[in-house]
N, C-alpha and C positions, 0 to 999 in steps of 0.2 A: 648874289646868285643871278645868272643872265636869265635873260626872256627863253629862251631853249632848256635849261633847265627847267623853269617853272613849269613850263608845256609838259616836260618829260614828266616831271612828277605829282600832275594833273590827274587827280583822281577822276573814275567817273560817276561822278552824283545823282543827275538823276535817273531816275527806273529804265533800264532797258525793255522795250513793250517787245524787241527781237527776241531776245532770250526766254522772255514768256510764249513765244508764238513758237520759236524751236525746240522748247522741253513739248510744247503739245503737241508736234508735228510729230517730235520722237517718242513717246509715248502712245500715239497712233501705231508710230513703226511697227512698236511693239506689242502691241493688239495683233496684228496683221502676221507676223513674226510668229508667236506661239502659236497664232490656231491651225498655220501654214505647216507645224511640229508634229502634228496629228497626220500629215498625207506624204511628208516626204519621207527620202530613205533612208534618213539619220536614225539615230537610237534618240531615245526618248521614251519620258516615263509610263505614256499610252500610245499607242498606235492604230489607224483603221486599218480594215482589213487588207484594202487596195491602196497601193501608195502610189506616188512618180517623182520622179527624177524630173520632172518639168518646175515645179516649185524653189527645185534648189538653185537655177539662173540665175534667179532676186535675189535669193535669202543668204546665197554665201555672200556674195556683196554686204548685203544688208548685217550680215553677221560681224562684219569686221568695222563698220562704222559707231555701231546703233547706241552700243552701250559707252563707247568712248564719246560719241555726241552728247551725251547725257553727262558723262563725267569732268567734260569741256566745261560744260551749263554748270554743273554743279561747282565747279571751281571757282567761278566767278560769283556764283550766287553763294561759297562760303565767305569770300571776300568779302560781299555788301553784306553779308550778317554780323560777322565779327562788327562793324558798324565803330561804337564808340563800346561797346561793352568791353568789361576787362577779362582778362585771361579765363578767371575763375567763371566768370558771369557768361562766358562764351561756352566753357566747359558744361555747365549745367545745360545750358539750351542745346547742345549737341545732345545730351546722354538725354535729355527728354523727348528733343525733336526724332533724334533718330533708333539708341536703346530700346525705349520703349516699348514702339511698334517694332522693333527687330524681337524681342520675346514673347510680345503677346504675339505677332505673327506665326511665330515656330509652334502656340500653343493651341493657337486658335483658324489661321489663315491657310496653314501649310499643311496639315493632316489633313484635310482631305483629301490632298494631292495622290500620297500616299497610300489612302483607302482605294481611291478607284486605279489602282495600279496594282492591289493587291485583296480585291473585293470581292472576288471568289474563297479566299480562305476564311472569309468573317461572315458571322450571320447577320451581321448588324454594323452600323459606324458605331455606337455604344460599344461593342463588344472589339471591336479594332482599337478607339480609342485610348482603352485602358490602358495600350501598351505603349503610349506616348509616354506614359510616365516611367517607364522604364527607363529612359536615359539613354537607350543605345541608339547610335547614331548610323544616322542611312548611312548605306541600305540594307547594312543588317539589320537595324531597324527601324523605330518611325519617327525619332528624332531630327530636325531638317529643317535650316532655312530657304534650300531650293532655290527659288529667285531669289530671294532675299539677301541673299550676297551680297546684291547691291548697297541694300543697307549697313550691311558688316561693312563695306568697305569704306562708306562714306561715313561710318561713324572713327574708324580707324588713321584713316587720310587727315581726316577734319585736327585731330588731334597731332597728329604727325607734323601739320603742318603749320601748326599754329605760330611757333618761332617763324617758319617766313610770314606765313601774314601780320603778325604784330610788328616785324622790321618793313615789310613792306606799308603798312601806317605810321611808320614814323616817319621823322625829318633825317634821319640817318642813310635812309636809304635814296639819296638822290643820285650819287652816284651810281651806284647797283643800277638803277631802271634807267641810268642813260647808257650805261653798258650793255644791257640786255636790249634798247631798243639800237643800240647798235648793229645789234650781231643780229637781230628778231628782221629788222624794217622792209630790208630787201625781200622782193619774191624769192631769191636763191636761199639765203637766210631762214625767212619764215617756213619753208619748205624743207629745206634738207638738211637744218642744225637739229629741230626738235626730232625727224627721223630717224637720224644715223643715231641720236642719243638712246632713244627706243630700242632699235635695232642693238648697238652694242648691248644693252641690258640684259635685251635675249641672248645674245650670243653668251653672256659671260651663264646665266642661270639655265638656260634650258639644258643642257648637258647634264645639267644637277637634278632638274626636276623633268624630266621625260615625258610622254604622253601617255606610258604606260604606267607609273607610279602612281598613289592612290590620287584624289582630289584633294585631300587636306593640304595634302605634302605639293602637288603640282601648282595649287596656287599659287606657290611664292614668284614662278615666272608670270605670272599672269598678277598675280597683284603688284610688281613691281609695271608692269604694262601699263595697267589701265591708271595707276598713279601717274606714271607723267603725263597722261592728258590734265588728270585734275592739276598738278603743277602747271600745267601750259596754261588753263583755265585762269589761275589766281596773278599767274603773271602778265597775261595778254590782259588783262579787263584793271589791273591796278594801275594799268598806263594806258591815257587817254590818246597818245600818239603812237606808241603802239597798236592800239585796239581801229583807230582811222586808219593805217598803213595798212591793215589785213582788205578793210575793207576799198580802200583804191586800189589792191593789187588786185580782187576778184580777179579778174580775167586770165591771169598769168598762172592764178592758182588752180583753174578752171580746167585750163590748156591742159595742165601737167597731171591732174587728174583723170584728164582722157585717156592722157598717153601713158599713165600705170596702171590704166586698166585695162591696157589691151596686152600683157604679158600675164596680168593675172589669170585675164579667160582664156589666155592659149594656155596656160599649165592647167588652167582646171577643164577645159574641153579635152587636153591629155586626157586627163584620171576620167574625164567620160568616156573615153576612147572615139572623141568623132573628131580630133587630129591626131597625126602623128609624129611628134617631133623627136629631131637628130640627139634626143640626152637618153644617159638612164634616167630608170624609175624615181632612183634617189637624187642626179638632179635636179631633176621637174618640182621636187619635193621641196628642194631648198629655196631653189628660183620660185616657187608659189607664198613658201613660208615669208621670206623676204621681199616681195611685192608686196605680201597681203599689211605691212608693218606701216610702209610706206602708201599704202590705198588706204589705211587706216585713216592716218594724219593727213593726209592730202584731202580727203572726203570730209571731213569732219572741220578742217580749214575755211575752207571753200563754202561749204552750208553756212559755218560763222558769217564767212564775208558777203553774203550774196540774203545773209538774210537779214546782217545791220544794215543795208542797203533797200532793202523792199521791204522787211518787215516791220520797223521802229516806230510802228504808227500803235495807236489805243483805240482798244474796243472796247464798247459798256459791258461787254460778256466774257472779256477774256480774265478779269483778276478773279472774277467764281470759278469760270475754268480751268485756270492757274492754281487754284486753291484747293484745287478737288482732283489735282493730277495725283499729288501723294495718295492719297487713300485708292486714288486707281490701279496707280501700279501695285500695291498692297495686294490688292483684290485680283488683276486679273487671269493671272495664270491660273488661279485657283477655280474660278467663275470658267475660264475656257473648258478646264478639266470637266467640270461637274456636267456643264451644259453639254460638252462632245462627246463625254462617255454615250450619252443616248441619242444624240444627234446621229453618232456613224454607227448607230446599228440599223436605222431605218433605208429600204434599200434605196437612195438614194446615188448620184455620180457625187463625184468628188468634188467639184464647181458648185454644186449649190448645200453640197454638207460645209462646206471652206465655209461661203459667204451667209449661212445662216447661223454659221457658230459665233461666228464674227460680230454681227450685229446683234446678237441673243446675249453676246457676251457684254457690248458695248451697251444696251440698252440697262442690263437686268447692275452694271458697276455704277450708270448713272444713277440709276433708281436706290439702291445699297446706300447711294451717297449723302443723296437727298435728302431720303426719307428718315434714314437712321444714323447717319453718322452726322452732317452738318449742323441737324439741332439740336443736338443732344452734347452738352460740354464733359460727359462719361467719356463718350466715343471719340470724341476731337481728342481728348486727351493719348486715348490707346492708339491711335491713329496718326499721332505727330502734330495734331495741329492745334492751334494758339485760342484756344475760350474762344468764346462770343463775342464778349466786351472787345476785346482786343480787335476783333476783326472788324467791329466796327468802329474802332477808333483809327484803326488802322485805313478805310477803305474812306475814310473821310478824309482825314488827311492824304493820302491820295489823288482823291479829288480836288481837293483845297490847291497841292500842287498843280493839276493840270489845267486848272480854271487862272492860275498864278499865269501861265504860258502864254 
């Protein structure tokens, strides 16, 4: 095998400190994202009195990147977990890391979402709760993982995927990943093969699954969606010269980013109505859906490469804050509900009910964290995450590596 080969089929070993700094970045987003859910004009499962259309500028951008950044991250981080464990040994840490917390969350995490959405018909959360065990499923009834899709999906993906990732750790696959960094390397490549691939996917399903169809049933476009990030995830980070190419072309990915977002926000300043442009309604519609596919992957590129560039440094605080993202995202939507249901009845503007839900919410998920879930190996368990012992075995040898450096 020549020196180019080797290169291509160069795994990458150790810890990416970017990818810990971009799952917190984007876990922030999402802080900032739901309690933003509370004032703008979208539907959603509580609302304040007074809403605006000034929130939504950010938030549809941020709509179309947020949860594909995340599923980017998670692709690479199912990559380094499959690790050397076998098939079966990977299976069980999937159904405990991610299962788990996906049913105690629907039992425990996500009814309350539901109460204060519907906490005028109940005397009581006791007296609401009872009907979680009916079984029926929102929104006819209180059955729901809500956000927690995410974890549905990443428990589903994980499994899906597992035949490429076990070929992609083997010696079989040298050729594949000089193929893929063939077609992947170029700016033109890294940009418009993984899009137009996206893109076809919707074009063949969304016809099938509509906007108007239920959620179970419309998932299938959107779970085929946010899937090929996580494919692009295990592919980009299984190849060490792929995963460098993203980050020297920064610039180019950068440029092209600008430039499809300036068709996105002229379709969506249409549907604001403060332009006017020469299509119908139903073009505008198409040309928005079809940018926004393409802002997608392009946004989510771009962050990868600009953040193995400036972020791949270690912080004494980042692998606790790393460790404490999962049980975040667990909790936050839930925590935003609880705390805004009574935040936006006091009369307060909309600016400082936003930024006290915010931090009320940010504060009270750290403390949830801290106090009750980190040292308690009950909680770690429902929670996804690895005993005690483990994590300090784990956080030693860590250290052990970066004292090696």
């Amino acid at each position: 095998m020549n020196q180019q080969s080797l290169l291509v089929n160069e795994p990458l070993l150790s810890r990416r400190h970017d990818l810990d700094w971009l799952r917190l970045i984007a876990i922030i987003i999402l802080l900032f994202f739901h309690t933003g859910m509370w004032f703008n004009t979208w539907g959603w499962h509580v609302k304040n009195n007074e809403t605006t259309t000034s929130f939504q500028y950010w938030m549809v951008w941020s709509h179309y990147f947020r949860m594909p950044l995340l599923l980017f991250i998670s692709g690479a981080g199912t990559y380094m977990a499959l690790g050397k464990r076998t098939p079966a040994q990977f299976r069980r840490e999937r159904f405990r890391k991610l299962f788990i917390p996906l049913v105690f969350g629907m039992l425990v995490i996500v009814p309350p979402q539901i109460y204060y959405e519907h906490i005028k018909e109940y005397n009581s959360y006791w007296d609401f709760y009872k009907t979680v065990f009916n079984f029926v499923p929102y929104p006819k009834g209180s059955l729901s993982w809500h956000h927690l899709w995410f974890i549905l999906y990443l428990f589903l993906y994980s499994w899906l995927a597992l035949p490429l990732l076990t070929y992609l750790r083997s010696d079989r696959s040298g050729k594949f990943k000089q193929a893929v960094f063939a077609v992947l390397s170029s700016p033109a490549g890294l940009l418009l093969v993984p899009s137009a691939l996206m893109l076809l996917s919707q074009i063949i399903l969304r016809p099938f699954f509509p906007e108007e169809t239920h959620d179970l049933v419309r998932d299938w476009a959107y779970f085929t969606f946010y899937f090929s990030f996580f494919v692009f995830g295990i592919l980009c980070y299984s190849n060490s010269n792929l995963w460098n190419a993203i980050g020297q072309n920064r610039k180019y990915l950068l440029s092209s980013l600008l430039f499809s977002l300036i068709p996105f926000y002229m379709c969506y300043f249409s549907f604001r109505e403060l332009i006017t442009l020469p299509w119908s309604t139903a073009t505008v519609e198409t040309v928005f859906d079809v940018t926004a596919i393409f802002v997608s992957w392009f946004t989510v590129i771009t962050i990868i490469a600009y953040g193995q560039h400036y972020l791949n440094k270690p912080h004494r605080w980042l692998s606790i804050a790393n460790e404490g993202l999962y049980p975040f995202y667990i909790l936050h939507q839930t925590v935003i509900i609880a705390i805004g249901y009574y935040i936006v009845q006091l009369p307060w503007g909309i600016a400082a009910k936003y930024w006290v839900i915010s931090f009320l919410t940010l504060i009270s998920c750290v403390g949830f964290y801290l106090l009750l879930i980190r040292p308690f190996n009950v909680m770690r368990f429902l929670f996804g995450m690895k005993p005690k012992r483990a994590r300090i075995e784990r956080e030693l040898k860590l250290e052990n590596v970066d004292q090696g450096r």
